[in-house]
N, C-alpha and C positions, 0 to 999 in steps of 0.2 A: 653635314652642317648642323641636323636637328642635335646629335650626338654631343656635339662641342658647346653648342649655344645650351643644351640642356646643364652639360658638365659646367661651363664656367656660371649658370645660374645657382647652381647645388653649391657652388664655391663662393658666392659673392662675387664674384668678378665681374655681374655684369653691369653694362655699365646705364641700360636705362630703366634699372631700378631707382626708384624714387628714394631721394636721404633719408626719411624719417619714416619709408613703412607704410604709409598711411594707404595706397590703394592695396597694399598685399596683407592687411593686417588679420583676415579674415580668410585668408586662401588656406587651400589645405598644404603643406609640405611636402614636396615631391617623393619624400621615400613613403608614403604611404601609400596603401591601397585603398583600392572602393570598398572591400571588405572593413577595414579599421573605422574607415569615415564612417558609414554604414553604423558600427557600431557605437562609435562617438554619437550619433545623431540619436538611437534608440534609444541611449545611457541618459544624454540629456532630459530628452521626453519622459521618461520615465523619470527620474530627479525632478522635475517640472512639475509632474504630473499633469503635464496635457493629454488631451483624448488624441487618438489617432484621425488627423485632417484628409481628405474631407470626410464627415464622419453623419451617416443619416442622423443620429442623436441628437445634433447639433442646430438643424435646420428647421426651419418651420417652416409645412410643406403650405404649398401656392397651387393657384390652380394654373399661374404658367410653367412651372416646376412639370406639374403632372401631362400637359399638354406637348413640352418637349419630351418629355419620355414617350407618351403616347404617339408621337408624330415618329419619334427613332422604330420604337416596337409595331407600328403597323407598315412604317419603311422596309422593314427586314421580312417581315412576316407575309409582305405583297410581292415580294421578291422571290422569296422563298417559292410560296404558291406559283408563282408565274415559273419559276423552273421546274416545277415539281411535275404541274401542269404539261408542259412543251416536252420536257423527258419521257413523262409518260404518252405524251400522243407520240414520239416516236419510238417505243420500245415494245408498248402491248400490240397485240395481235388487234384487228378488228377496225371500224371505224367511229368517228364522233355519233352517226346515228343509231349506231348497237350500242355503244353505252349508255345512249340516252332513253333509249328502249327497253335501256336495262333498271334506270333510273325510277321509269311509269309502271316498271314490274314492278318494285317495292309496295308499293301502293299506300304510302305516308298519305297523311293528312292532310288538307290545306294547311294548318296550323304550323306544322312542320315547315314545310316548304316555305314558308312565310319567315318564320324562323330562318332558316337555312338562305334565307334570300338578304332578308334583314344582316346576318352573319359575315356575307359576302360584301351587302352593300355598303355598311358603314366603314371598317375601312380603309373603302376605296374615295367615299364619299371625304372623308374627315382628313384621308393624308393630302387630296384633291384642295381642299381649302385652306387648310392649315398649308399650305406650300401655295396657296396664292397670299397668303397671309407674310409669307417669309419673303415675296417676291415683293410686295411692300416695305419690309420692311430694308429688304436691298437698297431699295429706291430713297432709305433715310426716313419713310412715313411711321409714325407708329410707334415712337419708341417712348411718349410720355406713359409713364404706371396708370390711369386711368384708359389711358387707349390701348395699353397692351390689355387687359382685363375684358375692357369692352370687346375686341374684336375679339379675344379669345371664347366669351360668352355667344358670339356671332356665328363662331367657328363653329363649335358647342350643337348652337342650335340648327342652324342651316346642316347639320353631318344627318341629325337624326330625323329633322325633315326630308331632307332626301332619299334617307335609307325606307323611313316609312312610307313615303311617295312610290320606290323600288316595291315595293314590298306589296301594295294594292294592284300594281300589276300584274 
């Protein structure tokens, strides 16, 4: 059936083509491939001379620009850790309080540790808010440009107070 209907379309024969063209005026031709379109579309741009879309060059960065990225790169990167984590307590020898006895053999700094805590904790702290923040925003709260700013300054500050809050413990 697709065989037929394709053939009498390539032929004009069918018959809920519209008279004058107008919704097909823009479609590509059936004997082409994705390759040719492809290449029709580069030619143009190029001829154009448009930048290639979406293109960093083009954008002027925001700080909710940078807090969606930062929300995606600590989503993957807590994920990451949490398998990294859970494979290695099931594959190394020994248990959580030998490597943590192996941890106080190093003998780091407070400083370090502080560090490495801070490291840990923001984020956990920042994907933790920023995702009660999108849970608002589910809700339809939130979406005028002063109050995406604002809570994102919110987000912001309540990550690093908490992680330094982490961090004095």
């Amino acid at each position: 059936m697709a065989l037929l209907l394709r053939t009498l379309g390539r032929q004009g024969l069918c018959f809920s083509r519209p008279q004058h063209g107008v919704l097909f005026r823009h479609a590509a031709p059936m004997g082409t491939t994705a390759k040719e379109e492809m290449n029709k579309f580069w030619a143009k741009n190029n001829r154009l001379n448009r930048p290639m879309s979406p293109h960093l060059t083009i954008y002027q960065w925001s700080v909710p620009m940078m807090m969606s990225i930062t929300h995606r790169g600590t989503g993957v990167g807590l994920s990451g850790a949490i398998s990294a984590f859970a494979l290695a307590a099931l594959v190394l020898p020994g248990s959580y309080p030998h490597y943590l006895d192996l941890i106080h053999s190093l003998s780091v700094g407070p400083y370090l540790i502080s560090l490495a805590k801070f490291g840990i904790a923001f984020p956990v702290s920042y994907h933790t808010y920023n995702g009660i923040r999108h849970l608002c925003w589910d809700f339809g709260k939130g979406f005028k440009i002063p109050e995406v700013y604002r809570t994102g300054y919110t987000v912001i500050a309540l990550s690093i107070i908490t992680s330094i809050a982490v961090c004095l413990i």
